[in-house]
C-alpha positions as CSV (number, residue, x, y, z in Angstrom):
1,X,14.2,-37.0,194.4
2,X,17.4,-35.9,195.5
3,X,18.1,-33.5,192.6
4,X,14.5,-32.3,192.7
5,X,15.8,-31.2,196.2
6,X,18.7,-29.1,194.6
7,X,16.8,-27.8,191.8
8,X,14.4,-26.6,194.9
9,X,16.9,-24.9,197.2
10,X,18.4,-23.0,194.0
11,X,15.0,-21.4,193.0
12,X,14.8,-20.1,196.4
13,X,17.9,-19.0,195.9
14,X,17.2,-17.1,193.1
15,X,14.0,-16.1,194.8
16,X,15.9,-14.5,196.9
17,X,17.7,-12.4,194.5
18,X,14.7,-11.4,193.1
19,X,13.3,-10.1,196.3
20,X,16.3,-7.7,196.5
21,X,16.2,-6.8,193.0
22,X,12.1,-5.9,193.4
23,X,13.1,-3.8,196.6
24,X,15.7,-2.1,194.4
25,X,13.4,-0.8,192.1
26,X,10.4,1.4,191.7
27,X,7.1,-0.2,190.3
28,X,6.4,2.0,187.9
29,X,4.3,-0.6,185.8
30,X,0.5,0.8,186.6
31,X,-1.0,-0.4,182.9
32,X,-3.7,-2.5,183.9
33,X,-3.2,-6.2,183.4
34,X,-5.9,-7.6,180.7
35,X,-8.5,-9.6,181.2
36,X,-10.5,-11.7,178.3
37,X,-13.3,-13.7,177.9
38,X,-13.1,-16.2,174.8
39,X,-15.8,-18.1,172.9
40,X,-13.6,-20.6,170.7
41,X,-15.5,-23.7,168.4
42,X,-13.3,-25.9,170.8
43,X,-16.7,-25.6,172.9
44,X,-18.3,-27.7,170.8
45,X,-17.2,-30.7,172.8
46,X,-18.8,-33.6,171.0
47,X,-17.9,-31.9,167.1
48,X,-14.3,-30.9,167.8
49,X,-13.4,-33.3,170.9
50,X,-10.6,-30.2,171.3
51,X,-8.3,-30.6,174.8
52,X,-6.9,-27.2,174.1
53,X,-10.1,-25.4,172.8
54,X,-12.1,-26.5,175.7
55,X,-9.2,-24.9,178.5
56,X,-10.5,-21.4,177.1
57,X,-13.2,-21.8,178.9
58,X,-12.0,-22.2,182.4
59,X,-9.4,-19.7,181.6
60,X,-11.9,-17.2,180.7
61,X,-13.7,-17.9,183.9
62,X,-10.2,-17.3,185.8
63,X,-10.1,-13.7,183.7
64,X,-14.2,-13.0,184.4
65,X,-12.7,-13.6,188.2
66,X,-10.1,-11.6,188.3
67,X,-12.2,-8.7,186.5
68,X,-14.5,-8.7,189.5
69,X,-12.3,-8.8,192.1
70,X,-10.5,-6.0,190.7
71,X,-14.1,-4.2,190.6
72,X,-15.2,-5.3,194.3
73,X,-12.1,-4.9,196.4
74,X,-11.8,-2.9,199.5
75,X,-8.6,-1.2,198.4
76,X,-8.0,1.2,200.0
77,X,-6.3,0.5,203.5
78,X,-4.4,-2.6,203.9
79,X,-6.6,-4.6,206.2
80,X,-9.2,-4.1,203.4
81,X,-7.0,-5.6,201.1
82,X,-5.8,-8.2,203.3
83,X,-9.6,-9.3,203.9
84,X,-10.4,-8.7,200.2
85,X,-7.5,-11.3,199.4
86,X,-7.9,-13.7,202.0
87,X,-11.7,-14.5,201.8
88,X,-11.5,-14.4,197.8
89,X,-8.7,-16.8,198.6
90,X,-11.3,-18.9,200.8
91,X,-14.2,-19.2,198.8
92,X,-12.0,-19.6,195.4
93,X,-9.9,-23.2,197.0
94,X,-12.8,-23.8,199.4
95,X,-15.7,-23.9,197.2
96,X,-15.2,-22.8,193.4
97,X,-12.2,-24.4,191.9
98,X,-13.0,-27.6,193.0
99,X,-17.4,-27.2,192.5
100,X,-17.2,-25.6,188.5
101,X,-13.6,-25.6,187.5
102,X,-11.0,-28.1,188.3
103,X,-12.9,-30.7,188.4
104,X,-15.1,-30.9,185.5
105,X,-12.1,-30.0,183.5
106,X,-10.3,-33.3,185.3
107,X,-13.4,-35.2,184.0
108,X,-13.1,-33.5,180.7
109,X,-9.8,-35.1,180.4
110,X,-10.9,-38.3,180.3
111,X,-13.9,-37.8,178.2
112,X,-11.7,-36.5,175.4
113,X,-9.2,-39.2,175.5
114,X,-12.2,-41.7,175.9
115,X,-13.5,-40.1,172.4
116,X,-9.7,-40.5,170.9
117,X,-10.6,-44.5,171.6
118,X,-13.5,-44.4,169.8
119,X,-16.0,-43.5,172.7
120,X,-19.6,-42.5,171.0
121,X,-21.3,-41.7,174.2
122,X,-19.9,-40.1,177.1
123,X,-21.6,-39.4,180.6
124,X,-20.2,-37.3,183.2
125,X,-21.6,-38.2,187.1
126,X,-21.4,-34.8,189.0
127,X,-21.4,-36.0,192.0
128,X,-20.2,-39.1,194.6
129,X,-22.5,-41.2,194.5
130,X,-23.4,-40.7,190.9
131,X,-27.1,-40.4,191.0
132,X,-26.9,-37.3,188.8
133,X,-25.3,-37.5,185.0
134,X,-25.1,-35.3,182.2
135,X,-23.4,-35.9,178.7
136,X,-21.7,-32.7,178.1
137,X,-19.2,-30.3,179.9
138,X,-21.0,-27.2,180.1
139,X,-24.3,-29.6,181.7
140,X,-22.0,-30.9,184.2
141,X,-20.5,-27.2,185.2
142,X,-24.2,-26.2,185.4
143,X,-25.5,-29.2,187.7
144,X,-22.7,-29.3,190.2
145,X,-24.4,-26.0,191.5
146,X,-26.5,-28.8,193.5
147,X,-23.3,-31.0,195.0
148,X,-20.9,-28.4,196.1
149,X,-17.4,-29.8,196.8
150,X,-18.4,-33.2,195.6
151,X,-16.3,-35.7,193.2
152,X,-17.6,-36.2,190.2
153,X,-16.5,-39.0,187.5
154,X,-16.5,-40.0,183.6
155,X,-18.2,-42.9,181.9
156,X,-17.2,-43.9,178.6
157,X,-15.2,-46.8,176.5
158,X,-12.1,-47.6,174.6
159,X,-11.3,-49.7,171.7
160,X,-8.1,-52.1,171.8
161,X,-6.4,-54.8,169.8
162,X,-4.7,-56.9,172.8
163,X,-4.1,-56.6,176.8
164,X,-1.6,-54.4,176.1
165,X,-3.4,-51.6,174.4
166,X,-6.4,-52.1,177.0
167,X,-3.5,-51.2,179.7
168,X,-1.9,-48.2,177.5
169,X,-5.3,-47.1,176.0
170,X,-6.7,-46.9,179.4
171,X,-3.8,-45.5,181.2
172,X,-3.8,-42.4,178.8
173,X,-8.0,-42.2,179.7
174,X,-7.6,-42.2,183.1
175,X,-4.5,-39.8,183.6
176,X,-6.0,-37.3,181.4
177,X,-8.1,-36.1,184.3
178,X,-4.6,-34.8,186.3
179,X,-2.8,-34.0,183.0
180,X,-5.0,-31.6,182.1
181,X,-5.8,-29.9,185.9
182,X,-1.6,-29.4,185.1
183,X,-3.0,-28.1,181.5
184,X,-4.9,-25.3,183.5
185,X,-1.7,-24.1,185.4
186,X,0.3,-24.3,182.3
187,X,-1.6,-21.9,180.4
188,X,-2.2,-20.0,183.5
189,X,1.7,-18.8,183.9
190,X,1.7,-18.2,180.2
191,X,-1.2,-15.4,180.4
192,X,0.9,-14.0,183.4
193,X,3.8,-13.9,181.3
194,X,2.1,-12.9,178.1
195,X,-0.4,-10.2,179.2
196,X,0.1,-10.4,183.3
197,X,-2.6,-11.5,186.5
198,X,-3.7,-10.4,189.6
199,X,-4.3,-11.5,193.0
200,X,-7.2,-14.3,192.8
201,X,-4.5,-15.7,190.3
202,X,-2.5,-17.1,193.1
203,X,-5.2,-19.1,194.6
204,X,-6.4,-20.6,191.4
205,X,-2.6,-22.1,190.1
206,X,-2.9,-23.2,194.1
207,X,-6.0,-25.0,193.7
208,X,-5.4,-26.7,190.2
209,X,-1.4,-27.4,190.7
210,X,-2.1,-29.0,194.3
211,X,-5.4,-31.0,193.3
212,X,-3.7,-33.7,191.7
213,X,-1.0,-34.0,194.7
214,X,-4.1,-34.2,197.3
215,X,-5.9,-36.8,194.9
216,X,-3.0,-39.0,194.8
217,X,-2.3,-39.0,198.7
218,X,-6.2,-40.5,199.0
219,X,-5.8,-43.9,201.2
220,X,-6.8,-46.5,198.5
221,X,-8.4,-48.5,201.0
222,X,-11.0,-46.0,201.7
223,X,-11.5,-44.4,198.8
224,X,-11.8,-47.7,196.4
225,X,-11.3,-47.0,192.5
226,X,-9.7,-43.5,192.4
227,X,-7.7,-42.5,189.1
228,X,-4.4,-42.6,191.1
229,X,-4.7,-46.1,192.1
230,X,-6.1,-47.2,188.5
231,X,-2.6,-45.4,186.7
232,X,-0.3,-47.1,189.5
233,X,-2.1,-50.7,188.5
234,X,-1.8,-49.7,185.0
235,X,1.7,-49.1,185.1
236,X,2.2,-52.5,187.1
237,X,0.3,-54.7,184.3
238,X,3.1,-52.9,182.1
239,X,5.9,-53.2,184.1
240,X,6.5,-50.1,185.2
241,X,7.0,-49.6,188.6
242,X,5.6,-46.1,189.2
243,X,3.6,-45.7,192.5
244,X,1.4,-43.4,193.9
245,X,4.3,-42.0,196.0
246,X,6.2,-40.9,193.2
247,X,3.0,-39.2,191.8
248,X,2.6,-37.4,194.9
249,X,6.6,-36.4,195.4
250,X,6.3,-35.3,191.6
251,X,3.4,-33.0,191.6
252,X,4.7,-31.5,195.2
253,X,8.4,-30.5,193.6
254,X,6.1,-29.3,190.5
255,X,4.3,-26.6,192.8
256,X,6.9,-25.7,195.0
257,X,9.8,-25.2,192.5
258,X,7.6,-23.5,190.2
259,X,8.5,-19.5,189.6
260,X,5.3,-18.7,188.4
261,X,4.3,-19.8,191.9
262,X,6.4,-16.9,193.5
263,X,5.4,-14.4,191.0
264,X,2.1,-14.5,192.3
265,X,2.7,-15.3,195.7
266,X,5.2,-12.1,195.9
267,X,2.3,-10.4,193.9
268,X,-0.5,-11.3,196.2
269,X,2.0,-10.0,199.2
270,X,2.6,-6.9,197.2
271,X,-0.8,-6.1,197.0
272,X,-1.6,-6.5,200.5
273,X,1.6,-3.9,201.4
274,X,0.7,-1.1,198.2
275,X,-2.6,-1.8,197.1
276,X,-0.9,-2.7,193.2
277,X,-3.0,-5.6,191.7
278,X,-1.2,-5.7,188.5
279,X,1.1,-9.2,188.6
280,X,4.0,-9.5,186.5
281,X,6.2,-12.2,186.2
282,X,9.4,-12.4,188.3
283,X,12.4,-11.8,186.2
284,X,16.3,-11.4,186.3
285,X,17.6,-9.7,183.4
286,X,14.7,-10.8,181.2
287,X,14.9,-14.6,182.0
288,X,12.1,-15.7,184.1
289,X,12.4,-18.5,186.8
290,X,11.3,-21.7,185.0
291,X,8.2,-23.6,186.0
292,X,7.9,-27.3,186.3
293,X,4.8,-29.5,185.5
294,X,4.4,-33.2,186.0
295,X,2.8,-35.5,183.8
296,X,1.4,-39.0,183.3
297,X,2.4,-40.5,179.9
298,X,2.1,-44.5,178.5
299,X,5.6,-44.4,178.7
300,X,5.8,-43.4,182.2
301,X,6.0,-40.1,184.3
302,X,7.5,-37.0,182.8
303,X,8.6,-33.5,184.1
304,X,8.5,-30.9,182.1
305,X,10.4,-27.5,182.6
306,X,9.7,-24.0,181.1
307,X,12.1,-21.0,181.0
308,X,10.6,-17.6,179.0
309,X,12.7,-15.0,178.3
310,X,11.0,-11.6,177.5
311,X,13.7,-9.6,174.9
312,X,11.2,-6.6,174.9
313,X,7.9,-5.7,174.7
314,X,7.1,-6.8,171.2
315,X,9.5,-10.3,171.5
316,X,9.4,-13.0,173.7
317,X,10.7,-16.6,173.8
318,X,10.3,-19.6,175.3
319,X,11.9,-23.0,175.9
320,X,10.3,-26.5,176.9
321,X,12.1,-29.7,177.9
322,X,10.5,-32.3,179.0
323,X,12.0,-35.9,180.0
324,X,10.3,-39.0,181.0
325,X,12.1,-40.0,184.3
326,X,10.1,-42.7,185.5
327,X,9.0,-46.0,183.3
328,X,10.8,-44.5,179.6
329,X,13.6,-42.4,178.6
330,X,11.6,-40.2,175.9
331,X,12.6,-36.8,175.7
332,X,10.7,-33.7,174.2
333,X,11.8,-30.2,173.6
334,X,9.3,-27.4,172.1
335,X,11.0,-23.8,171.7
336,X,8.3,-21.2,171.0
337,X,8.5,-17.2,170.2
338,X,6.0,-14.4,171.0
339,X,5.9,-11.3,168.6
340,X,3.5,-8.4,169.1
341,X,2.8,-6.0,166.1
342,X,1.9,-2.6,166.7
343,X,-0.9,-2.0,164.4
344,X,-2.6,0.7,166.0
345,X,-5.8,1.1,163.2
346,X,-9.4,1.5,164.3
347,X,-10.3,-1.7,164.4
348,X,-6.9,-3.8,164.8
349,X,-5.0,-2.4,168.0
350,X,-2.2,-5.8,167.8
351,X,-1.6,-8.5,165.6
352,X,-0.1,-11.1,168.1
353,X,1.8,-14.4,166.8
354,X,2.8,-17.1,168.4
355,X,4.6,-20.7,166.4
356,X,5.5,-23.2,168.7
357,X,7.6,-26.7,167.5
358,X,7.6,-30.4,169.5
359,X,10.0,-32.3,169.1
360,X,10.5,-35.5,170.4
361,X,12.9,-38.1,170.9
362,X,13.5,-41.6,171.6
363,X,14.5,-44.2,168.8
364,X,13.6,-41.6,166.0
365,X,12.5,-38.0,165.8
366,X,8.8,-37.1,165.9
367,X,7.6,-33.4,165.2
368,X,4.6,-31.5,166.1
369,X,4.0,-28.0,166.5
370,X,1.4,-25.1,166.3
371,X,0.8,-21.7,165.4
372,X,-1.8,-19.1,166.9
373,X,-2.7,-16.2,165.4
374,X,-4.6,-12.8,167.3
375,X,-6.3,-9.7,165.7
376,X,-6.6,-7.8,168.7
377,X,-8.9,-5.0,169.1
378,X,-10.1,-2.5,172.0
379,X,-12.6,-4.4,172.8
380,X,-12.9,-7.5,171.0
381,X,-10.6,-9.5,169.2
382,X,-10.3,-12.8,167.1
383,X,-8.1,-15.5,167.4
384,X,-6.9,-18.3,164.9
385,X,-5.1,-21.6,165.7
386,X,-3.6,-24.3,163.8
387,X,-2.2,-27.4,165.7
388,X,-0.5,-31.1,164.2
389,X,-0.4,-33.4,166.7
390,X,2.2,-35.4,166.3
391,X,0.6,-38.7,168.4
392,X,4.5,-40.0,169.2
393,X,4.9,-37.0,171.3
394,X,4.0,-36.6,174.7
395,X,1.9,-33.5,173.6
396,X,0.7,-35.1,171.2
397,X,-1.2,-38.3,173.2
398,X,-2.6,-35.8,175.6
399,X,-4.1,-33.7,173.0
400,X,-4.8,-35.4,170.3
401,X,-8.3,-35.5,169.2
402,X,-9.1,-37.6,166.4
403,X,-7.4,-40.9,165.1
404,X,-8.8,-40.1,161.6
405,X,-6.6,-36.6,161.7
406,X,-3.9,-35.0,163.2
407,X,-5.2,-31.3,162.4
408,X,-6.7,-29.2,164.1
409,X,-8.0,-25.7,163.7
410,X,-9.3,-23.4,166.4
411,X,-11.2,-20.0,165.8
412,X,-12.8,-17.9,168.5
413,X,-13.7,-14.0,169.2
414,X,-12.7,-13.0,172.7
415,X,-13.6,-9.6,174.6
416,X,-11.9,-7.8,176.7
417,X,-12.6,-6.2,180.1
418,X,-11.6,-3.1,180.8
C-alpha cells in the first residue's frame, strides 16, 4: 500500500492547488446543473438481465433527489444552508442509501451474475432474518419500506463443469454485490463531469463508495456468511491469497484518493459559504483529478483509475486503466470521447455521443467497447446504447448478461427537471 500512500499525499497536493486556483477565480457558472429521470428496457430485469440498464434507476433516484433538495432548501442565510445540507446528509447515509438504494442494487449484482450462470429463478430476502422475499428488484425496493436499515440478501444458482468453475463462477456471483455499489459511484462522477451535481451528491458517492469498505471490516465471527468472507475463501480454494484486509485497505485508498470526492466535498462547502448548488468538477487546465475504483475480479483484485479531460464545451475525453494488483497481472485500458452537437431545433435541443473501447491484456488482446447515443430535448429526451461485452475483460465478466450473446442494446426516454 505504500504507493497507494504517495498517490494519496499527491492528490492532496493537487487539491491544494485547486483550492487556490478556485479562490482565484470568480464563479461565474450560474447555469443550473441538470437533473433527469430515465425509463430504460434495462428495467426489465428478468428479459434483459442488463447490469448497466438497471444503474439508471438508482441514478435517476439520485437526480429526483437532488431536484428536491434544490426545490426545499433554506437558502438563503448560511445556517439555513448549513442545516439544509447536514440533515439531507443525515437522513440520505442514515436511512435512504442503505433502505432503497445501495443495497438492493448490491443484491442486484448478484442476481444478475447468478442469471449469467444460468439461474431461472431468483429471490431477493429484504431483510436479516429473511422472513420476507420478493423475486424482482423494483419488489424488493418497495418492501424494504417495512425493514429500514436492514441487510438484505440474494438466492439463486450457478452452473459449473468442475471445482474450479464452482470457485470462479461463484466468486464473480458473490462480488457482484460490491462491484456494482462501485458501479453506482462510477457513473456518479461521470454525470458530475458530464452535466454537473449538487449538494446531496456528496453524501450519496459517500454512502455507496464507503459501503463496501464498512461491509468488509464486519468481524466474521459474528456476522457468519457475509460476501466478504465468502470472496476471501474463494480466492483461497484458488490460490490467491487476497484477504479481507486488503479489500478494506483497497476500497479506503479508492474513496479518499478519489477527485470526484473533493469536487463535491469543496462543492458541498461552497454551498454552505455562497449559497451556489451548482457542482462542477475540479479541474487544472482542463484535466480533472483522476478517480480510483476497486474491484473484485476471478483473477483477483483490480484498481481502476480515471482521468477526463474536458477540451471545451462540445469535446471531452476520457482515459481508463485498470490493473489487477492482487491474485493476476491482467491489465485493461478503455479511452472514451464525449461530443455534444448543437442542434438547437424544436424538438432536438443536443445530439450527445459517447464511443467507449476496452481493451484488455494478459496473454492476448481482448476488445470490447460501446457506444451511446442521446437525442436531447427541453424536456424529454431519448437515449440509445449499443454494448459488446467482451467476457475476457474485466468489464466484460461484471456486465455481461447472457452466455448465448455478447450484445446488448439499451433504449430509454428520460425527462428532465427543470
Amino acid at each position: 500500500m505504500k504507493k497507494y500512500l504517495i498517490i494519496f499525499k499527491i492528490k492532496i497536493f493537487l487539491f491544494s492547488l485547486f483550492t487556490i486556483k478556485i479562490f482565484a477565480i470568480d464563479f461565474s457558472d450560474k447555469s443550473q446543473t441538470s437533473t433527469r429521470f430515465t425509463l430504460s428496457s434495462g428495467y426489465l430485469e428478468s428479459t434483459f438481465n442488463s447490469n448497466e440498464g438497471m444503474a439508471y434507476f438508482p441514478m435517476s433516484v439520485y437526480e429526483t433527489y437532488d431536484w428536491g433538495f434544490r426545490k426545499l432548501s433554506a437558502d438563503k442565510f448560511a445556517i439555513g444552508r448549513f442545516f439544509s445540507a447536514f440533515f439531507s446528509g443525515l437522513f440520505q447515509v442514515g436511512y435512504f442509501s442503505s433502505t432503497y438504494m445501495n443495497v438492493p442494487f448490491h443484491e442486484f449484482g448478484h442476481a444478475t451474475r447468478f442469471r449469467y450462470f444460468g439461474s431461472s429463478s431468483i429471490t431477493y430476502f429484504v431483510n436479516n432474518s429473511q422472513t420476507a422475499s420478493t423475486s424482482t428488484y423494483f419488489g424488493m425496493i418497495i418492501k424494504r419500506a417495512g425493514y429500514p436499515n436492514e441487510g438484505a440478501a440474494t438466492s439463486g444458482t450457478i452452473s459449473y463443469q468442475n471445482a474450479t468453475e464452482q470457485q470462479v463462477n461463484s466468486l464473480i456471483s458473490t462480488a457482484g454485490g460490491m462491484n456494482n455499489e462501485i458501479l453506482l459511484t462510477k457513473n456518479l462522477a461521470e454525470r458530475v463531469f458530464e452535466r454537473g451535481g449538487t449538494v446531496p451528491d456528496f453524501f450519496f458517492y459517500f454512502a455507496d463508495k464507503l459501503s463496501p469498505y464498512n461491509y468488509s471490516r464486519l468481524n466474521p465471527a459474528e456476522f457468519q456468511g457475509g460476501d466478504p468472507q465468502k470472496i476471501e475463501s474463494s480466492y483461497a480454494a484458488l490460490g490467491k491469497n487476497i484477504t479481507r484486509t486488503d479489500l478494506q485497505q483497497s476500497y479506503l485508498f479508492s474513496l479518499l484518493a478519489s477527485g470526484t470526492f473533493y469536487s463535491l466535498l469543496w462543492g458541498n462547502l461552497k454551498y454552505i459559504w455562497n449559497g451556489e448548488q451548482n457542482i462542477k468538477t475540479l479541474d487544472l487546465f482542463g484535466f480533472t483529478l483522476p478517480d480510483f475504483s476497486t474491484f473484485i475480479n476471478s483473477q483477483g483484485l483490480s484498481m481502476e483509475g480515471m482521468l477526463r479531460y474536458k477540451v471545451n464545451n462540445k469535446l471531452s475525453l476520457g482515459l481508463a486503466y485498470e490493473k489487477v494488483y492482487l491474485g493476476g497481472t491482467y491489465e485493461q485500458i478503455s479511452p472514451q470521447i464525449r461530443y455534444v452537437f448543437n442542434i438547437n431545433s424544436k424538438l432536438i435541443k443536443n445530439i450527445n455521443i459517447k464511443p467507449q473501447l476496452v481493451f484488455g491484456f494478459d496473454n492476448s488482446i481482448d476488445v470490447g467497447g460501446s457506444f451511446l447515443s442521446e437525442f436531447e430535448g427541453e424536456i424529454v429526451g431519448l437515449f440509445l446504447k449499443y454494448t459488446y461485452y467482451n467476457i475476457n475483460t474485466l468489464y466484460g465478466e461484471r456486465n455481461i448478461p447472457s452466455k448465448d450473446s455478447p450484445n446488448e442494446l439499451l433504449a430509454g426516454v428520460y425527462f428532465n427537471m427543470k
